[in-house]
C-alpha positions, 0 to 999 in steps of 0.5 A: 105728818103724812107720807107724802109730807115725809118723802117731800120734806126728809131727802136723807136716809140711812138704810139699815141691812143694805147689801150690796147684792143687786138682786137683794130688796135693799139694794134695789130700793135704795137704788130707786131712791137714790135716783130720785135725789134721796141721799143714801147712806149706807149701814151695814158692818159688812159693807165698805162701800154700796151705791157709790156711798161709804158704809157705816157699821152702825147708825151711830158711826155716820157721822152726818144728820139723819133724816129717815132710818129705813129698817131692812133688818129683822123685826127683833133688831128694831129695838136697838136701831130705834134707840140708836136713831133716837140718838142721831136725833133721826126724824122718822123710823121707817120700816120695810115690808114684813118688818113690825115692832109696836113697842119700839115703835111707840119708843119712837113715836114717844121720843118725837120720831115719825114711825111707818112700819111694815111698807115699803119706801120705794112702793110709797114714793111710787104711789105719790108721784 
């Protein structure tokens, strides 16, 4: 699958590490991508509510389906996340810029997830529009 098949087919993203700092990349990523009709759920323990969304703790709290998990943590948290979208039956893992994990993404790839790693989902969607 491409990534324009991806942004055109999955409209449901749980965003790992979004902060609630308008000046964090998080943020504003998901800002752009909730305005373009994604919906955003957040994830992160220490948030209560981001972009008028109820947070979650953890990708194993939300309690709807997940399409796409996008990755705003550091490199050695993808290896939990990975196993926990694996568990939501997430479709695709995306990680952000700077953010690489080839094992835990071939986990991902193994259990049938699609895997874009190391770019950004605002840039992508951007370029495709």
């Amino acid at each position: 699958m491409t990534i324009r098949e991806m942004l055109d087919r999955y409209r449901t993203i749980a965003v790992v590490g979004i902060s609630n700092s308008p000046w964090r990349a998080s943020f504003g990523v998901s800002k752009y991508m909730q305005s373009q009709g994604y919906r955003i759920i957040p994830v992160n323990p220490n948030e209560t509510e981001v972009l008028g969304e109820k947070a979650y703790p953890s990708l194993d709290d939300v309690p709807e389906p997940i399409e796409i998990v996008d990755i705003f943590r550091r490199s050695e948290y993808v290896p939990d996340i990975v196993e926990a979208a694996i568990r939501k039956n997430a479709r695709a893992i995306w990680m952000q810029e700077t953010v690489i994990h080839e094992p835990a993404a071939a986990r991902a790839r193994a259990a049938g997830l699609e895997v874009v790693m190391d770019r950004c989902i605002l840039k992508e969607h951007m370029q495709r529009r």
